[in-house]
matplotlib code that plots the C-alpha trace (Angstrom):
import matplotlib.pyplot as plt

x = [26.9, 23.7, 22.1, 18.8, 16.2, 14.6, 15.4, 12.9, 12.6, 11.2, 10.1, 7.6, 5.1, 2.5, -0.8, -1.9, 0.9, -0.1, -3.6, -3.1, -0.6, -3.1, -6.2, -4.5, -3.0, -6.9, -8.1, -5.1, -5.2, -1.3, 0.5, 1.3, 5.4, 4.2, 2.6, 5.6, 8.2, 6.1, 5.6, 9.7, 10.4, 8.1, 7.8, 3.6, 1.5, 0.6, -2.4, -4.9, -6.5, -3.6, -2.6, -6.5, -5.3, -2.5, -4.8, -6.9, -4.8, -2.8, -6.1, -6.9, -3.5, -4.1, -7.4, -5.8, -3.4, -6.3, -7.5, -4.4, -4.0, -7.5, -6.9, -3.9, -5.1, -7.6, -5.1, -3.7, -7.0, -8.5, -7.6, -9.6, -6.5, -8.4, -9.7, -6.3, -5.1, -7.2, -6.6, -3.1, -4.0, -6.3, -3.4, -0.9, -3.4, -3.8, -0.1, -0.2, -2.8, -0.5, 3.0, 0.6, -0.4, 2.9, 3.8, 1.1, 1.8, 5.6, 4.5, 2.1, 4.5, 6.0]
y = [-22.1, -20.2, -17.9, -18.9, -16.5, -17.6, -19.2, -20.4, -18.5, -20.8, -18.4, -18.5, -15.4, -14.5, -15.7, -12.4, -11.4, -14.3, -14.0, -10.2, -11.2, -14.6, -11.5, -9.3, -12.1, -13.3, -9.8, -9.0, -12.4, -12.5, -15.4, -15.0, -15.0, -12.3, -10.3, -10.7, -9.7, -7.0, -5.3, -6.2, -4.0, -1.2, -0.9, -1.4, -3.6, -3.7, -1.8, -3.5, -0.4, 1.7, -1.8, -1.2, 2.2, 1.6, -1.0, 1.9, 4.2, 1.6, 0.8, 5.0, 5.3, 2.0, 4.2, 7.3, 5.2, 3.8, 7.2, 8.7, 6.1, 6.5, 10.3, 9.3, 7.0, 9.9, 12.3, 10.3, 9.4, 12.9, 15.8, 18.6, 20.8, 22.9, 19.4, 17.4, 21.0, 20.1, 16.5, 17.2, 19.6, 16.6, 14.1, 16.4, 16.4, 12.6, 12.3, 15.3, 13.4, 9.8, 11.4, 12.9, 9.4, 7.4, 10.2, 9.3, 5.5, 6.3, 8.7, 5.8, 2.6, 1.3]
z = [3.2, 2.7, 5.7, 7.2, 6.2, 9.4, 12.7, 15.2, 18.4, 21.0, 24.2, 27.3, 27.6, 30.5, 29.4, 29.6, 26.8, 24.8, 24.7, 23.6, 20.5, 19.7, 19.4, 17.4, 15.3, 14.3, 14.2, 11.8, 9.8, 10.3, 12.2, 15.5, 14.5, 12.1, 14.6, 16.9, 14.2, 13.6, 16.8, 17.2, 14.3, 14.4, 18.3, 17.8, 16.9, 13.2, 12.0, 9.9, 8.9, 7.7, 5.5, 3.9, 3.4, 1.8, -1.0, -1.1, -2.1, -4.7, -6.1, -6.7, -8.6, -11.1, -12.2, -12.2, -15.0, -16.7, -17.4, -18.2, -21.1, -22.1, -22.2, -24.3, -26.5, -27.3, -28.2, -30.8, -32.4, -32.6, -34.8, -33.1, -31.5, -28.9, -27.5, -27.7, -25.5, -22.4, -22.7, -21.9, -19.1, -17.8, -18.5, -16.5, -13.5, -13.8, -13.7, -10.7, -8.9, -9.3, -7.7, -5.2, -4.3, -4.4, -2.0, 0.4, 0.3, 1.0, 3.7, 5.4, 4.5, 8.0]

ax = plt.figure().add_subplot(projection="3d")
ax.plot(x, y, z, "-o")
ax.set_aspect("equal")
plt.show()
């Protein structure tokens, strides 16, 4: 028989408690059970801003690609040696500048 991937969790909470956990779930856009799980797995309460981050930075990397293949696709279609030379001292900073990221968003991942 298969494992739940879930199983309800039916509690009572001060109204204080709830209130906090029902604002941060709007503020967040997450479900409350999602806030919950959250704040159960990390110890805090999940941070909107650092997740925005995180896009950011995601988003930064997918145009540090799209200029490392344009910066490729260059190389192959010019014949001029001295400029295909600092294309691929561009293309290694691209490619610098993308580990550099993925670092960051491993760093900030909960």
């Amino acid at each position: 028989m298969k494992k739940p991937r879930r199983i309800q969790l039916i509690t009572y909470l001060n109204p204080d408690l709830h209130e906090s956990i029902m604002t941060h779930a709007k503020r967040t856009k997450l479900s409350a059970s999602r806030v919950v799980e959250r704040v159960l797995e990390s110890g805090k309460f999940p941070d909107k801003s650092l997740d925005q981050a995180i896009l950011r930075l995601l988003e930064i990397n997918a145009d540090q690609a799209r200029l490392g293949n344009l910066l490729l696709k260059g190389m192959n279609e010019t014949a001029d040696g001295h400029m295909v030379r600092q294309m691929q001292s561009l293309l290694r900073d691209v490619r610098q500048t993308q580990s550099q990221i993925k670092a960051r968003i491993a760093d900030l991942k909960p």
